[in-house]
C-alpha positions in Angstrom: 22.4 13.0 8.0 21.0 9.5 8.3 17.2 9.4 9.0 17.3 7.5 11.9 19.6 8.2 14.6 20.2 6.7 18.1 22.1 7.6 21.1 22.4 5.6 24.0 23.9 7.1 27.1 25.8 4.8 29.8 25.3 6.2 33.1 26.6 2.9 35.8 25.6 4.9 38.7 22.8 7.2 38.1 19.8 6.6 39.9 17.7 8.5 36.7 15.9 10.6 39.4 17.8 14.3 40.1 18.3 17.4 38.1 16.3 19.1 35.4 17.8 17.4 32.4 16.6 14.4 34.0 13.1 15.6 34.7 12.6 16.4 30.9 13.8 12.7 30.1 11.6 11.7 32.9 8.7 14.1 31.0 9.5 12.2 27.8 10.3 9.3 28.8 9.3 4.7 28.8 11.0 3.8 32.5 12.0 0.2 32.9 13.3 -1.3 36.0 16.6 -2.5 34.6 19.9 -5.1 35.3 22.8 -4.1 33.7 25.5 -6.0 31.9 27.9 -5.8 29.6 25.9 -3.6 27.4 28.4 -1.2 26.2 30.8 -3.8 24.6 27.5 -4.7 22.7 27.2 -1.3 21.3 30.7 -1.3 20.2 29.5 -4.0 17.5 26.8 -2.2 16.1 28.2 -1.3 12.3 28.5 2.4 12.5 28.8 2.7 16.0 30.7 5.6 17.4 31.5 6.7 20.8 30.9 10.5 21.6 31.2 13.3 24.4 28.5 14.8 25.2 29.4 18.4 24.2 30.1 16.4 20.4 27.0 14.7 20.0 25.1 17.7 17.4 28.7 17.5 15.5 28.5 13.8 15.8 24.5 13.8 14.7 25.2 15.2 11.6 27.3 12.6 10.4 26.3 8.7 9.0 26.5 7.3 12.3 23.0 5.5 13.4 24.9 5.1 16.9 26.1 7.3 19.4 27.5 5.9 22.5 28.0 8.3 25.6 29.8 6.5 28.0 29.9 8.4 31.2 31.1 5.4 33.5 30.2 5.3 36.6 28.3 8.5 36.6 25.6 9.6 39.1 22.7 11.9 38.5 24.5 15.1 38.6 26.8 14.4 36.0 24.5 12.5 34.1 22.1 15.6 34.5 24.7 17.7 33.1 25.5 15.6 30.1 22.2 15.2 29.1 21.7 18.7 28.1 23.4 18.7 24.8 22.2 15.0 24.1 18.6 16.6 24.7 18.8 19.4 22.5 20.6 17.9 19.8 18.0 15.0 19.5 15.2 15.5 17.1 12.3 13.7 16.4 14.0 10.8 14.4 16.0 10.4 17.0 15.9 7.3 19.6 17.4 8.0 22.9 17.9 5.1 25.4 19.9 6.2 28.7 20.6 3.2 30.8 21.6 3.7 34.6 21.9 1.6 37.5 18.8 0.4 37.6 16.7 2.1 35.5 16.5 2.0 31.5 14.8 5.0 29.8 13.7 5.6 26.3 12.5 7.9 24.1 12.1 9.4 20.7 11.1 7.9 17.7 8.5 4.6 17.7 8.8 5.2 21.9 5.3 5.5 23.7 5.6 9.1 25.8 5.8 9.0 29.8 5.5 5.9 30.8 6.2 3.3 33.2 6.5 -0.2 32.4 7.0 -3.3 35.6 8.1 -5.5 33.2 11.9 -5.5 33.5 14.3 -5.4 30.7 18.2 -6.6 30.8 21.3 -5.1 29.0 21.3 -7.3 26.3 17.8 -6.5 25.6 18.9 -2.9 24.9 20.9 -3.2 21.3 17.6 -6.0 19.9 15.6 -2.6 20.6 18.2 0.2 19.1 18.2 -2.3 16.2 14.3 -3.1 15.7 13.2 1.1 16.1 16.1 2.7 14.2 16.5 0.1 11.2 20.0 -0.4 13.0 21.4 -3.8 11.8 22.1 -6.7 14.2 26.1 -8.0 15.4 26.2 -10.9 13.7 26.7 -12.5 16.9 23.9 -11.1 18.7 21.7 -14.1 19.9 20.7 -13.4 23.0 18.0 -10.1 24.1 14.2 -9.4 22.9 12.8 -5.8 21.5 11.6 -4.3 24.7 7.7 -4.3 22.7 6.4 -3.2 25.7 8.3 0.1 25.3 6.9 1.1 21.7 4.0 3.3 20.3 2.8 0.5 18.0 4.0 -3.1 18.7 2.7 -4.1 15.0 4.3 -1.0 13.2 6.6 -3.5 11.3 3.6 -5.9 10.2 1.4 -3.6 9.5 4.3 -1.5 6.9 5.5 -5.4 5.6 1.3 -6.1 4.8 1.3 -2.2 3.4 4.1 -3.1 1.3 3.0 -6.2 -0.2 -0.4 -4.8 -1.1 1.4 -2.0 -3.2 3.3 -5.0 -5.0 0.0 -6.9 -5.9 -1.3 -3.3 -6.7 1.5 -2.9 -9.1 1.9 -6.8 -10.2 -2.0 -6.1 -11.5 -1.2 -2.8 -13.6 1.7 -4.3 -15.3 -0.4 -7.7 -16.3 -3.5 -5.2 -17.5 -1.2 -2.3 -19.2 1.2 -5.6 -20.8 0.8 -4.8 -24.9 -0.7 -7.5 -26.8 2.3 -9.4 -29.1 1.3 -9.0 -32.9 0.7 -12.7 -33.8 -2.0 -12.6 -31.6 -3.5 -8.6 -32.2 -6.4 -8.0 -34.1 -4.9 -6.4 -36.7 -2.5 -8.8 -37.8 
């Protein structure tokens, strides 16, 4: 299983607001007033991406896939409510979990800030520049439009700070090698 998984669920009509599925998303959940597009057809070029039912998705979670796509159409809140019960349970805490409906995006899981509600909006094609940033997902080459919804995440500067992180350890390391580097013989005491 890959360490990072996402699913994002396509719900065209559901108002994200009925049913007890929904209420634990709701409980969990960053709600974003949101304008849909063509979103789906974005997902379909993320490398790996793999459409799923929802009654598949803990078969489908324990294979390589970093993207699940559940696309119920033009569901409303009852059957999104209904399809959202497997997609809950089988989601652990690696797992990012965007549901977008008609006009409200939630997400949660992974590198997601719990229960909250942000004003600023977000559109469909900022959706897949989000999957990508939290879940190490890489970009469609011919992605160029869309921002990472920063708003949305626990630590805005989680990147930076792991990038500075990372190049201290190098300088750490580039220091030990020059210190414990053996002195060449021509130029040892003993010679």
């Amino acid at each position: 299983m890959a360490e990072k998984k996402s699913i994002l669920v396509l719900a065209g009509k559901a108002a994200i607001q009925d049913g007890s599925n929904i209420a634990a998303l709701i409980k969990k959940a960053v709600l974003l007033p949101y304008t849909p597009g063509a979103l789906l057809a974005q997902a379909e070029k993320v490398e790996g991406a793999v459409k799923a039912e929802p009654d598949r998705i803990a078969a489908e979670m324990e294979k390589a896939s970093p993207l699940l796509l559940v696309d119920l159409v033009d569901a409303d809140d009852a059957v999104l409510d209904a399809a959202l019960g497997p997609i809950l349970e089988a989601a652990d805490r690696r797992t990012l979990v965007v549901v977008a409906g008609r006009q409200v995006l939630a997400l949660f899981g992974q590198g997601i800030t719990k229960a909250a509600e942000i004003t600023s909006g977000a559109d469909a094609a900022d959706v897949i520049p989000t999957i990508a940033y939290v879940a190490d997902v890489p970009l469609p080459p011919d992605t160029t439009a869309g921002r990472v919804l920063y708003a949305a995440l626990k630590d805005p500067n989680a990147r930076l700070k792991e990038i500075a992180r990372l190049r201290e350890s190098v300088r750490s390391m580039q220091a030990a090698m020059e210190r414990d580097k053996p002195t060449p013989w021509g130029k040892h005491d003993c010679a």
